[in-house]
MIMIKOL-588850 format. One line per 2 residues: number of its first residue (from 1); their letters; for each residue z, y, x of C-alpha. Coordinates in pm, 1 decimal. Each point is the difference from the previous one (the first is absolute). Example, Ala and Ser with C-alpha at 12.3 -4.5 7.8 and 13.67 -1.06 7.14 Angstrom:
2
1	as	780.0 -450.0 1230.0  -66.0 344.0 137.0 $
This chain:
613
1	xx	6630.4 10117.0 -1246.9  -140.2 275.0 -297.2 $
3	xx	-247.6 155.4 209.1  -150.7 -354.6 151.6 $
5	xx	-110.0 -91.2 -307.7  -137.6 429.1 -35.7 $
7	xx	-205.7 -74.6 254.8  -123.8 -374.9 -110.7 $
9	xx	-141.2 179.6 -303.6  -178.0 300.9 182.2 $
11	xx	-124.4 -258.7 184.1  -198.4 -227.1 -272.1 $
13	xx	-72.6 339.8 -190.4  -178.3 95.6 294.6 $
15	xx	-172.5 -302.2 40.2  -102.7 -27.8 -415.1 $
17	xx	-259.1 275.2 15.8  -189.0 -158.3 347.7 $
19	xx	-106.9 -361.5 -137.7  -295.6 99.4 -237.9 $
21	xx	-177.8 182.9 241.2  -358.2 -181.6 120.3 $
23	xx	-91.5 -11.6 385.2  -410.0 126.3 44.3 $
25	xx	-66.3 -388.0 129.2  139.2 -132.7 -313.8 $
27	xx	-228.6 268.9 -192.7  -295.0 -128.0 204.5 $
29	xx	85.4 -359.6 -29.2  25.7 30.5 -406.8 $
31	xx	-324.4 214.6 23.2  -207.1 -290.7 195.6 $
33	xx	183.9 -270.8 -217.7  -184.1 190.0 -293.2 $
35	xx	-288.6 50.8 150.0  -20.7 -392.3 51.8 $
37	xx	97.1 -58.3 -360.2  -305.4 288.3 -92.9 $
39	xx	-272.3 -182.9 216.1  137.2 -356.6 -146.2 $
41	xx	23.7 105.4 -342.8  -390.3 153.0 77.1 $
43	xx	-111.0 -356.9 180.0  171.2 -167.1 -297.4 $
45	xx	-222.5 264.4 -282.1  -339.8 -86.5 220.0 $
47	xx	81.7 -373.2 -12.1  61.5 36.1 -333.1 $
49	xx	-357.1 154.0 -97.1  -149.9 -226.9 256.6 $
51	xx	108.7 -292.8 -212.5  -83.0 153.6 -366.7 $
53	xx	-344.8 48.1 186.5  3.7 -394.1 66.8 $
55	xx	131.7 -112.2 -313.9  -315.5 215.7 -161.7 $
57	xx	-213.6 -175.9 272.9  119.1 -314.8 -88.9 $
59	xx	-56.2 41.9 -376.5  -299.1 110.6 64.4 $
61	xx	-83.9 -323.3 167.2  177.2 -222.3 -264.9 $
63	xx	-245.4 140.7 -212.4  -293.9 -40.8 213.2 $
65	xx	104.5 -344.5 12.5  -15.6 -44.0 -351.8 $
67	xx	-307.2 142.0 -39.9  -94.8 -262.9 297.0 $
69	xx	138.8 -257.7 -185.3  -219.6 57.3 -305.5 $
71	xx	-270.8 -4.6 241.2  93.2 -283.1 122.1 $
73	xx	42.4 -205.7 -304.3  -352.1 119.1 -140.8 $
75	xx	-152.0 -65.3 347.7  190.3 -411.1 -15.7 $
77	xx	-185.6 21.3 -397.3  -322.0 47.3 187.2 $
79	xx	32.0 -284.5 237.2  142.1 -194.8 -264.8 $
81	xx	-332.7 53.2 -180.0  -191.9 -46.4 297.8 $
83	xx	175.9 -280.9 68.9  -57.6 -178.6 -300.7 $
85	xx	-407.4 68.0 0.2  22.8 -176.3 384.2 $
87	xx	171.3 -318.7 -201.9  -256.8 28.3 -222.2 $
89	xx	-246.3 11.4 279.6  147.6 -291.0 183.3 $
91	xx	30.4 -163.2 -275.5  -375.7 -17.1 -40.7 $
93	xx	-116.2 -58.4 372.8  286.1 -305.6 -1.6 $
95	xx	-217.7 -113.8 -304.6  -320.0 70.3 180.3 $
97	xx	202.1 -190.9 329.5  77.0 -258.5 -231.3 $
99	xx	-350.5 -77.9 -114.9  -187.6 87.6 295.3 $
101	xx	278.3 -264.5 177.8  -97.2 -268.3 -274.3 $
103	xx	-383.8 44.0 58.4  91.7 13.7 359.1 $
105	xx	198.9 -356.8 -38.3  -279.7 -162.4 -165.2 $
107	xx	-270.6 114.4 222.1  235.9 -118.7 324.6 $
109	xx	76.2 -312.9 -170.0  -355.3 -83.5 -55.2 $
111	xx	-75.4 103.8 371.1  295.5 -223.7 78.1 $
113	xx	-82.4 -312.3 -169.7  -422.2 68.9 170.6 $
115	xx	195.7 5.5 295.0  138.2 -306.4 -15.1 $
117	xx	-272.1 -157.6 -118.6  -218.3 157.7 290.4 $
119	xx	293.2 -95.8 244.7  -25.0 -406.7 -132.7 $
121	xx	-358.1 5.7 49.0  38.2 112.7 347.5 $
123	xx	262.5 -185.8 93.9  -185.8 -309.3 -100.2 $
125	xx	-323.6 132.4 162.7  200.9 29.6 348.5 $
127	xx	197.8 -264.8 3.1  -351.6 -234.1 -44.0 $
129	xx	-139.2 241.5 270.4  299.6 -44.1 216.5 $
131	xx	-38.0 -364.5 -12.4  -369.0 77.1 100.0 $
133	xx	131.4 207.4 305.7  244.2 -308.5 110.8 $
135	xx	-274.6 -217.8 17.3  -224.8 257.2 186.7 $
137	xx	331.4 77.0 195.8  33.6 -417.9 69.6 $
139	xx	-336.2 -26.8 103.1  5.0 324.4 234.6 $
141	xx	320.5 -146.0 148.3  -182.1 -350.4 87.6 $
143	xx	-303.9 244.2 150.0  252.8 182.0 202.3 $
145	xx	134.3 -300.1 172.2  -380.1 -121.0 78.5 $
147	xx	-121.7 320.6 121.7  363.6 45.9 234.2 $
149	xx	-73.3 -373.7 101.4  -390.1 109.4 98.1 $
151	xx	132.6 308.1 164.3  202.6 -180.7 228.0 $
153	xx	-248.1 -229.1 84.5  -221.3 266.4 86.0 $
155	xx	247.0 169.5 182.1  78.4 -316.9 194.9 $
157	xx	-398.4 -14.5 60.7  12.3 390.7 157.4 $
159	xx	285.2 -109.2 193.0  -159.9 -322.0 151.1 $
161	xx	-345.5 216.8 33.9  223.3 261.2 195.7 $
163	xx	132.9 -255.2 223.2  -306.3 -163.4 51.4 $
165	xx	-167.0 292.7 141.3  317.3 77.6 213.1 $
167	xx	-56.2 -268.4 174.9  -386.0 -7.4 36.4 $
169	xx	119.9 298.1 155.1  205.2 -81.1 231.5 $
171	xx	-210.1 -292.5 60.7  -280.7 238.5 74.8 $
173	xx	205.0 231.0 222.2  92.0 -281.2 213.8 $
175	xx	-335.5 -110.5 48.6  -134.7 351.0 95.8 $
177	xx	305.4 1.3 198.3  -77.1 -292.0 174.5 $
179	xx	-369.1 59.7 19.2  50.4 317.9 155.1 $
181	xx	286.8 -90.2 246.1  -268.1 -312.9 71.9 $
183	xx	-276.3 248.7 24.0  194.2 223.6 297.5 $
185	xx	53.4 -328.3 190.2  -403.7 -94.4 -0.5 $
187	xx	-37.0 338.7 82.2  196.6 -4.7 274.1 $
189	xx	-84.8 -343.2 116.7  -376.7 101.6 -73.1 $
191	xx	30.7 335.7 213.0  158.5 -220.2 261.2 $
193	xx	-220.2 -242.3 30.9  -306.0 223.5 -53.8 $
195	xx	151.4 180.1 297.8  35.6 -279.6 237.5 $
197	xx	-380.1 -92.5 -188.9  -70.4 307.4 120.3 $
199	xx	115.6 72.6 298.5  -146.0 -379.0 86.9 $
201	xx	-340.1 91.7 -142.0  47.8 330.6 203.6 $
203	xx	28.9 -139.7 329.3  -280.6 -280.1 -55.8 $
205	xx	-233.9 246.3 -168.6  90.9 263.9 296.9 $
207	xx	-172.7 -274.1 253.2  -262.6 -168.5 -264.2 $
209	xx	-137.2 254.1 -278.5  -109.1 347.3 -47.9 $
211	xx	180.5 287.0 -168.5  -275.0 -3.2 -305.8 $
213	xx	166.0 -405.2 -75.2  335.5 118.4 -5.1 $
215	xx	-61.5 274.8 -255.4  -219.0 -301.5 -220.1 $
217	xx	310.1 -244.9 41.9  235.5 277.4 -66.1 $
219	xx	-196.0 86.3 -336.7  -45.2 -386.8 -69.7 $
221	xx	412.4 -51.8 36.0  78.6 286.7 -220.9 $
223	xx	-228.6 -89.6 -298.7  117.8 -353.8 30.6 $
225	xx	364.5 139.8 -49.0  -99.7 237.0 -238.2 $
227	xx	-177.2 -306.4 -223.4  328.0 -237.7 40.2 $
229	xx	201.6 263.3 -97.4  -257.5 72.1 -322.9 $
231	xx	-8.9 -356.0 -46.0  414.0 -84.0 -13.6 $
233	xx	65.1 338.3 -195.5  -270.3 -174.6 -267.0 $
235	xx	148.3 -327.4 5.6  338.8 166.0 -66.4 $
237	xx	-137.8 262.9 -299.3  -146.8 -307.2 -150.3 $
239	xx	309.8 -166.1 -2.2  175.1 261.4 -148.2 $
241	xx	-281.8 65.3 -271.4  88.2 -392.2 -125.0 $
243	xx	350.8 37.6 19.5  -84.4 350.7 -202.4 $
245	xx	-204.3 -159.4 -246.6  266.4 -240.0 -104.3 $
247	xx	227.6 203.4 -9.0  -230.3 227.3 -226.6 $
249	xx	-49.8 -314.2 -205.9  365.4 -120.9 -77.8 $
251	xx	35.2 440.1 -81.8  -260.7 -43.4 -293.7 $
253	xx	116.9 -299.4 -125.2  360.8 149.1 -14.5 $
255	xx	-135.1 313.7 -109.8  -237.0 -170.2 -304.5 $
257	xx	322.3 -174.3 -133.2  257.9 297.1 45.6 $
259	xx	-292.8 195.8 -181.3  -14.9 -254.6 -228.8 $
261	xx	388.2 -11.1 -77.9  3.3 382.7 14.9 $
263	xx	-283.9 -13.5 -299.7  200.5 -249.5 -205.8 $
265	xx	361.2 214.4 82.1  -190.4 319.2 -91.0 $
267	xx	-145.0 -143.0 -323.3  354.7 -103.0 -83.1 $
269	xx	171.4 269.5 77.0  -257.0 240.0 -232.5 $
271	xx	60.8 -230.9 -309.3  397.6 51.7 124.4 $
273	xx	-95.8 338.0 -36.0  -168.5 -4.6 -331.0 $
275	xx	279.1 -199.9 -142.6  282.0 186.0 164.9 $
277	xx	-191.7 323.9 -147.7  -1.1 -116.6 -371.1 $
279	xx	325.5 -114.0 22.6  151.5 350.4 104.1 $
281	xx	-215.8 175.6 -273.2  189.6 -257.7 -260.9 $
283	xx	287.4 81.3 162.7  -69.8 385.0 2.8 $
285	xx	-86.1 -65.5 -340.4  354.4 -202.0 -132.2 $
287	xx	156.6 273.7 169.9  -187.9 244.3 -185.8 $
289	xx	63.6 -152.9 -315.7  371.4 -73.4 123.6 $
291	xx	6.1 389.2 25.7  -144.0 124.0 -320.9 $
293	xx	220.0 -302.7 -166.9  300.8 156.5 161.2 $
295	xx	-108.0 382.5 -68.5  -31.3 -106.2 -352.2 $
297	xx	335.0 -176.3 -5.2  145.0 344.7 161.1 $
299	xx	-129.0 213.7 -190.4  73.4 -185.4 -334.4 $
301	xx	349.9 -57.3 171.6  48.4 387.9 8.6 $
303	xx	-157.4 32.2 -352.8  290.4 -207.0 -94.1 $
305	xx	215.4 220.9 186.1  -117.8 297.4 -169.6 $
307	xx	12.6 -134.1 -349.1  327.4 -102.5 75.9 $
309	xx	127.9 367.1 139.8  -225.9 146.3 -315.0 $
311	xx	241.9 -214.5 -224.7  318.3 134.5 182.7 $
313	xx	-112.9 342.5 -45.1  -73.7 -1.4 -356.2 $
315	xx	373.2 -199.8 -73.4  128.8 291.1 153.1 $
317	xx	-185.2 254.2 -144.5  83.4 -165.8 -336.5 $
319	xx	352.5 -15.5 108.7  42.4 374.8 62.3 $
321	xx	-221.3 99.3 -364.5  279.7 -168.9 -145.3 $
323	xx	239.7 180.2 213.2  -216.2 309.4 -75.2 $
325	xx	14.6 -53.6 -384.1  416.9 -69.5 5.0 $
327	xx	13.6 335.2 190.5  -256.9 111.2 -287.6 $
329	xx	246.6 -156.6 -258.0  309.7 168.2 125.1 $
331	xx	-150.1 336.5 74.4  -175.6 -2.6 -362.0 $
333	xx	378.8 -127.1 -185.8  158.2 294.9 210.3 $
335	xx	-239.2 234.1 -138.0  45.5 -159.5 -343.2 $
337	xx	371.7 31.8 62.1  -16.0 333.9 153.9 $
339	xx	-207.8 135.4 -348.4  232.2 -140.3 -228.2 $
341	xx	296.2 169.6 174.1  -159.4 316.5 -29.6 $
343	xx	-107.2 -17.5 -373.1  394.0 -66.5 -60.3 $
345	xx	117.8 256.9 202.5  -229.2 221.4 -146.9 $
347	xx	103.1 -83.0 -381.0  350.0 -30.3 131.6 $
349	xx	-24.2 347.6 138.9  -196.7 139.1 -316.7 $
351	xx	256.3 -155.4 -252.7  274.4 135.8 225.6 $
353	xx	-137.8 362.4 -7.2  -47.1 -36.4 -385.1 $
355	xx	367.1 -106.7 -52.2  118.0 265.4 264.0 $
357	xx	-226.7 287.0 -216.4  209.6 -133.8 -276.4 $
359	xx	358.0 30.2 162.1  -90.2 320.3 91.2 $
361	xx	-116.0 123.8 -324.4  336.6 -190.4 -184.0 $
363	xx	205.3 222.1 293.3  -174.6 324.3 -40.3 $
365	xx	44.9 -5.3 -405.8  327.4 -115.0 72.3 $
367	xx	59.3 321.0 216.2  -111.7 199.8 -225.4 $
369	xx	208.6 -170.0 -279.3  303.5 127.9 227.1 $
371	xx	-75.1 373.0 -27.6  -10.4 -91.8 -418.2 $
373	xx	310.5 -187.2 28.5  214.1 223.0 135.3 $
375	xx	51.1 180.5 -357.7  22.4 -313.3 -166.1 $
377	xx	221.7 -312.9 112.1  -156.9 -214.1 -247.2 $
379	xx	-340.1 31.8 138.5  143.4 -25.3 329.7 $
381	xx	100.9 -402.8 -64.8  -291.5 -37.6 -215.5 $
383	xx	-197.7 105.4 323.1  149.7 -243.1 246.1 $
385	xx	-39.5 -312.7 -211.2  -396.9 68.3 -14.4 $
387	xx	1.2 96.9 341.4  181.8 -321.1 97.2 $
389	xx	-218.7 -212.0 -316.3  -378.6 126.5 157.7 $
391	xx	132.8 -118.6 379.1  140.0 -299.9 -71.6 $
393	xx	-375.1 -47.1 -212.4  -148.6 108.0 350.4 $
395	xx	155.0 -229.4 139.8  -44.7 -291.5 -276.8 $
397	xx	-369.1 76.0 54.8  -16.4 -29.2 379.7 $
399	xx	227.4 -358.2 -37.9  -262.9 -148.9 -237.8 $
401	xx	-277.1 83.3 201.8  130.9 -151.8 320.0 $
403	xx	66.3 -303.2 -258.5  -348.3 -12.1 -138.5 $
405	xx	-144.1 16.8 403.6  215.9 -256.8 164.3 $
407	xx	8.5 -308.8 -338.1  -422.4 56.9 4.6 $
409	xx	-8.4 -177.8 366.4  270.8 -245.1 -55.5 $
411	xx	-271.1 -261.1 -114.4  -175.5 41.7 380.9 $
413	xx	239.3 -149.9 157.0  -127.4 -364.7 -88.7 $
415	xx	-254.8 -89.8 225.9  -59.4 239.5 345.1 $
417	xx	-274.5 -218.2 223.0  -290.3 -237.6 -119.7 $
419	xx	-253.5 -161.7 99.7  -238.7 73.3 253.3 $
421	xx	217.4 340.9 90.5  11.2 -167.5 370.4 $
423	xx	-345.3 -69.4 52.7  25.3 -366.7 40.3 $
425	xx	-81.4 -129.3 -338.0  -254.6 167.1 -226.2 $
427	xx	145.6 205.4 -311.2  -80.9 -75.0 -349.5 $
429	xx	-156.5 306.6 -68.4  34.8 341.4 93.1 $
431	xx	177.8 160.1 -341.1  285.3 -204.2 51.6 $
433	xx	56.2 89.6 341.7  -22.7 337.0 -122.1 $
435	xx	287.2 -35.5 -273.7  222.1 -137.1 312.1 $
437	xx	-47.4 280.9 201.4  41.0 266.9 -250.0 $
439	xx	332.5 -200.8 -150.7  139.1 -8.6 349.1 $
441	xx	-105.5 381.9 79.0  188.1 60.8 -342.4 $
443	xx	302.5 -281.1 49.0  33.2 143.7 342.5 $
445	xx	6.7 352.9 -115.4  251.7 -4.9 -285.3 $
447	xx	277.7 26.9 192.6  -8.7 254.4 234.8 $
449	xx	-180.5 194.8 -303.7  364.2 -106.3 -193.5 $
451	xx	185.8 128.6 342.7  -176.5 338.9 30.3 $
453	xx	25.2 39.1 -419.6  390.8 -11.2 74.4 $
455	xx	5.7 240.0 345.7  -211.8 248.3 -243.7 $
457	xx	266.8 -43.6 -312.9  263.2 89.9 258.1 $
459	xx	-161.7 302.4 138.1  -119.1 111.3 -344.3 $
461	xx	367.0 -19.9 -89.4  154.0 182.0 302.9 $
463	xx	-219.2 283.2 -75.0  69.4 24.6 -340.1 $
465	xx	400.9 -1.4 117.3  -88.1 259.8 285.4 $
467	xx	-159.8 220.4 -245.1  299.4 78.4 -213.3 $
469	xx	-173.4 202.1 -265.0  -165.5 261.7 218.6 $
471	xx	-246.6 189.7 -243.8  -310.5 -23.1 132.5 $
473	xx	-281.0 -237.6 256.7  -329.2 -122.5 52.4 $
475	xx	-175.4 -334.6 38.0  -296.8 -125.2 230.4 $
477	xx	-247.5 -95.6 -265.8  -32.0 -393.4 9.7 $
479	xx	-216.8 -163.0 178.6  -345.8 -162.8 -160.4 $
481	xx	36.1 -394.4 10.6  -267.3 -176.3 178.2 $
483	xx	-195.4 -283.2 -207.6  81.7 -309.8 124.2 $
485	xx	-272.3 -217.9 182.1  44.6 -344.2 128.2 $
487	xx	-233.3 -99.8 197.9  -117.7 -390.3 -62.5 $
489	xx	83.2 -270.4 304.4  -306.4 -56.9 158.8 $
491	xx	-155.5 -357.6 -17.7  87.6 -158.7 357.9 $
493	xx	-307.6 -92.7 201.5  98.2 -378.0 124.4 $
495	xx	133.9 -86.5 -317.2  -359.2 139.4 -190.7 $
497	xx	-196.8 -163.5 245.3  167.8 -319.7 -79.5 $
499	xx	35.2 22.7 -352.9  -396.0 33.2 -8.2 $
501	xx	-36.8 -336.5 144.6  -23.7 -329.0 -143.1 $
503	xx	260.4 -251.9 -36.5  -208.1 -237.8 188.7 $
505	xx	-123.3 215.6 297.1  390.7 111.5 20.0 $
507	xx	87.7 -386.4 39.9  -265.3 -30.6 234.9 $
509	xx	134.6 276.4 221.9  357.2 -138.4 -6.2 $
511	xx	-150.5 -322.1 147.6  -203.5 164.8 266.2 $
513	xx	279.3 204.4 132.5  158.6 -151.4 292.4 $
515	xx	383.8 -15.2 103.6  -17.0 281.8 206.7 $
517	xx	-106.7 231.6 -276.3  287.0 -113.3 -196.2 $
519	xx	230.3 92.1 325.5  -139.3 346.2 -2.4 $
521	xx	10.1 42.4 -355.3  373.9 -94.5 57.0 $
523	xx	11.5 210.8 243.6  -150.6 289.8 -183.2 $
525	xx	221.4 -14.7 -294.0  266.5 -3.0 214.6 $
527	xx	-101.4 285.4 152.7  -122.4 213.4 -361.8 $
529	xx	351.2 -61.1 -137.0  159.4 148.2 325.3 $
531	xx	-224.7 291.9 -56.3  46.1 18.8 -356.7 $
533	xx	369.4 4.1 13.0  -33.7 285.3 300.4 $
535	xx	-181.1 165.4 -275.1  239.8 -51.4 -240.3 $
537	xx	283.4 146.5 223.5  -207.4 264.6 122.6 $
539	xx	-92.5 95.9 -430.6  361.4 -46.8 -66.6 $
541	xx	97.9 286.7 290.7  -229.8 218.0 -111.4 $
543	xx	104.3 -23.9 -395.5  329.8 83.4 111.2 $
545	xx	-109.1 255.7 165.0  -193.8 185.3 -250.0 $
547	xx	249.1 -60.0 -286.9  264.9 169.8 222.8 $
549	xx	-274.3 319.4 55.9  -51.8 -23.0 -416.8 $
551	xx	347.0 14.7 -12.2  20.6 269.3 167.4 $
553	xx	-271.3 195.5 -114.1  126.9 -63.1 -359.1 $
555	xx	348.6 135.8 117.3  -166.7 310.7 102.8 $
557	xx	-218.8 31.8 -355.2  324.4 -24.9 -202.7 $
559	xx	184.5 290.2 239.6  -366.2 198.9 -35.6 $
561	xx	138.5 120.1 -365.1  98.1 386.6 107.2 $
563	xx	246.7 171.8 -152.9  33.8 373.9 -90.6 $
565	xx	322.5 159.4 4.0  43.3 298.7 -206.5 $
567	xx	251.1 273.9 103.2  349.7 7.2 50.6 $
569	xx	108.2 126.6 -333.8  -188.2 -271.5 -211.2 $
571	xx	112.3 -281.0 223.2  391.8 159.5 -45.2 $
573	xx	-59.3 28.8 -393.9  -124.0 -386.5 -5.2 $
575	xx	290.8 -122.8 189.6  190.3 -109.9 -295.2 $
577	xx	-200.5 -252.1 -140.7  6.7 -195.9 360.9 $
579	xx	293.0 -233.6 -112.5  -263.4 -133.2 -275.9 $
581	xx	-286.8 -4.7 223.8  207.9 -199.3 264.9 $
583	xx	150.9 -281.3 -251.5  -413.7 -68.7 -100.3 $
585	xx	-88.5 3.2 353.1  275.1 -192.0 97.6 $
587	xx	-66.1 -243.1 -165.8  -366.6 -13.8 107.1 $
589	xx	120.2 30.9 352.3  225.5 -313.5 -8.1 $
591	xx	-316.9 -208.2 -175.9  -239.2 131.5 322.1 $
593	xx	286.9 -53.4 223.6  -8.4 -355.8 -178.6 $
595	xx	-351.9 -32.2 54.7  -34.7 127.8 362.5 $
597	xx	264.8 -274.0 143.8  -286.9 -251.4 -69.9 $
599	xx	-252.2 124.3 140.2  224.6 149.4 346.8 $
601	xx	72.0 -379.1 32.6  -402.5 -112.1 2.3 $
603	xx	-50.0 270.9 213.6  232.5 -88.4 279.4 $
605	xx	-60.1 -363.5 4.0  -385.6 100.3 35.0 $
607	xx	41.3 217.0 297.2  286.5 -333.2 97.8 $
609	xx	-326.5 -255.2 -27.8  -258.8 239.4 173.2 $
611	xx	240.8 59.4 301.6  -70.7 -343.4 163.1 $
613	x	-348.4 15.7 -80.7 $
């Protein structure tokens, strides 16, 4: 059993000695695992510079943007200006509008009321001539019907003249037809019978006479044919030549009386003409007059039109000068308020840097008192009670001075708006608009001056109890205060314009204007409140705003006081009189501590209301 356990123990001795030894992969692993954490820790160094680099960038164009904001607010100064001269401008063409629309009303209604009287006379003058034109139009009517009822008779005459003839014609034609089928049979019966004549007088001339007869009878025969034939074609022409002359006859007689009828129809129809003529040219003439009438009407129509639109335009453009002068208002209190903040601040901030030149005198004699009093105990005590007597005077003095600044604007707090502040109702005059706004600038001001009076106590204080009797420091030299300068509320342009007027012309207006004026006007106030209380909002964020970047810059004017530490040794040497130092400054300390809660409070329900905004 012994040596089992012998060899148990050579065994783990043996084993002891070969754990801490490192494999090469292990080595290499550990070696790339640094390597990683090198090249990470470098990324993580460049990232770092690459964002100092941006944050410079970026301050850089913070203060570009300030320096773009002054711009800005001098270059909205400018077209405020400008602005106001192009009131002043419109103001004096809507005059010139005004008058050059009452000349304008006059000289239409006089046009108007020449008009009408030109429009009676005409009316009278056609309605007597369109009387005369009925009675011309009666009588043409009644000449109508007897020149249709001649018309037809003459065309019944044509007709019965046509017919006539047709049948002469055909009476004619079957006469020649007759005659001539008549004719063939004489012929015929003629031939034959001079045939068998001559065939008779043939054979009995053959036996009795001579060839020289024949030819003599022969001759004798023909000419007596030739001399009937003469004789019955005369009879017949001569016939014909009556019937022809008739006929000619009943043609002239019908021809004088359709001439005749065609005279009298022509006659009439030319004074149809004439009076159809001068009828159109009075028509052409109404309808002239109709059309100038109607021109005139138009164009006075859109004269009316224009006057009206011309009224519109200069409501409106008196609606936004008054929405241009509350902008004016606001802007000009802001800047009121904005100078009377600084002029506090900067006394605040002077009287602050007085009292802390004071503190630090009282500490440096009282540092030097120490060295005195450590060979005497007497002046030691002595010491501390002025030391503690000139800060709690310090003090005394800062408390009545934030006394004496916030009881002097506890009397503006009676009345904040008046009169004619709006723009709807003229203002008694301008000096008492002006003590408004500079009690409301001042009422407004008092207590956030009170507020940052307090932070400024407390800081003052927690220096003084940081300090703790070090020997020696320097000051920033104070500030030089700026002269306050409150710029006068300008007189409003609307409310001028109407305070120049009469009573009587004013109560003429009212009269004149119409219901739909006072709907817009309704409308329009409706619409300037909205706008003034976006203002409002809008002025309220950015007070907030800047009293928050005051504050801070103030926070950073009270930590600009630099301190100078002296060596070791003297700080070592000091070190006893600390216990004093920290009672005084205690007690200062739980005062600004006091003080601060305040103002942490406002603070925080500030940035609570401009969250939802």
């Amino acid at each position: 059993m012994p040596p089992k356990k012998e060899k148990g123990k050579k065994q783990k001795q043996e084993e002891a000695p070969t754990a801490p030894t490192v494999t090469e992969t292990e080595k290499t692993f550990f070696e790339l695992e640094i390597a990683d954490c090198n090249r990470k820790v470098a990324r993580l160094r460049a990232s770092i510079e690459e964002y100092e680099i941006r944050n410079e960038e970026l301050q850089k164009a913070y203060d570009k943007l300030d320096e773009d904001r002054a711009d800005i607010i001098a270059y909205l100064k400018k077209v405020l200006n400008t602005k106001n001269e192009e009131n002043v401008e419109l103001k004096e063409k809507v005059k010139g509008l005004e008058e050059i629309r009452e000349i304008e009303t006059a000289n239409f209604k006089k046009t108007v009321s020449e008009l009408e009287r030109n429009f009676t006379v005409m009316k009278e003058q056609l309605t007597s001539e369109n009387k005369l034109l009925a009675g011309k139009l009666n009588t043409l009517e009644e000449f109508r019907c007897i020149r249709d009822e001649l018309m037809r008779k003459y065309e019944k005459q044509e007709q019965d003249f046509k017919d006539q003839e047709m049948k002469y014609k055909r009476i004619i034609y079957d006469a020649e037809k007759k005659f001539v089928i008549g004719k063939d049979k004489l012929k015929k019966e003629m031939e034959g019978r001079l045939l068998q004549l001559a065939q008779d007088f043939q054979d009995a001339t053959e036996l009795r006479v001579a060839a020289s007869t024949h030819r003599v009878i022969r001759e004798n025969i023909a000419i007596n044919n030739e001399l009937d034939n003469i004789l019955s074609a005369q009879s017949k022409l001569t016939d014909l030549n009556e019937k022809f002359r008739e006929s000619e006859r009943n043609a002239r007689i019908s021809m004088e009386l359709a001439e005749e009828e065609r005279d009298k129809a022509i006659n009439r129809s030319i004074v149809q003409k004439k009076v159809i003529d001068q009828l159109t040219a009075a028509f052409q003439n109404i309808n002239k007059e109709k059309a100038l009438f109607e021109k005139r009407n138009y164009d006075f129509e859109t004269l009316q039109v224009k006057i009206q639109k011309l009224t519109k335009e200069n409501e409106n453009q008196l609606l936004q000068i008054r929405i241009l002068e509350q902008n004016l208002h606001a802007k000009m209190t802001d800047e009121n308020k904005s100078i009377v903040e600084t002029s506090k601040v900067n006394k605040e901030n002077a009287k602050l840097k007085k009292i802390l030149k004071e503190a630090a005198t009282a500490i440096q004699a009282a540092l030097k008192l120490d060295e005195w009093a450590t060979t005497d105990k007497s002046r030691d005590i002595m010491n501390r009670e002025l030391l503690l007597s000139r800060l709690l005077s310090i003090i005394n003095q800062y408390r009545e001075l934030h006394k004496a600044d916030s009881t002097d604007t506890i009397a503006s707090l009676s009345k904040i708006y008046e009169e004619g502040d709006l723009g709807f109702v003229p203002k008694p005059s301008s000096k008492k608009s002006m003590g408004s706004t500079v009690a409301l600038t001042l009422s407004r001001e008092t207590l956030p001056a009170e507020k940052e009076s307090a932070v400024s106590i407390a800081e003052s204080t927690s220096t003084i109890g940081s300090v703790k009797t070090i020997p020696s420091m320097k000051l920033i030299p104070p500030s030089s205060v700026q002269d306050v300068t409150v710029k006068q509320s300008i007189a409003s342009f609307v409310t001028s314009s109407h305070s120049s007027e009469t009573p009587e012309s004013s109560e003429k207006e009212k009269e004149d204007e119409s219901d739909d004026i006072e709907a817009q006007l309704v409308k329009s106030k409706l619409e300037i409140q909205k706008s003034i209380m976006k203002d409002l909002a809008s002025q309220r964020r950015l007070s907030s705003r800047a009293r928050l970047s005051e504050e801070k810059q103030k926070a950073l004017m009270s930590k600009s006081v630099i301190f100078e530490e002296k060596d070791d040794e003297s700080v070592e040497g000091e070190g006893r009189q600390a216990g004093d130092s920290e009672a005084v400054t205690g007690e200062g300390e739980d005062s600004g501590q006091e003080e601060q809660t305040p103002d942490g409070d406002k603070d925080e329900e500030q940035h609570k209301e401009e969250e939802p905004k």
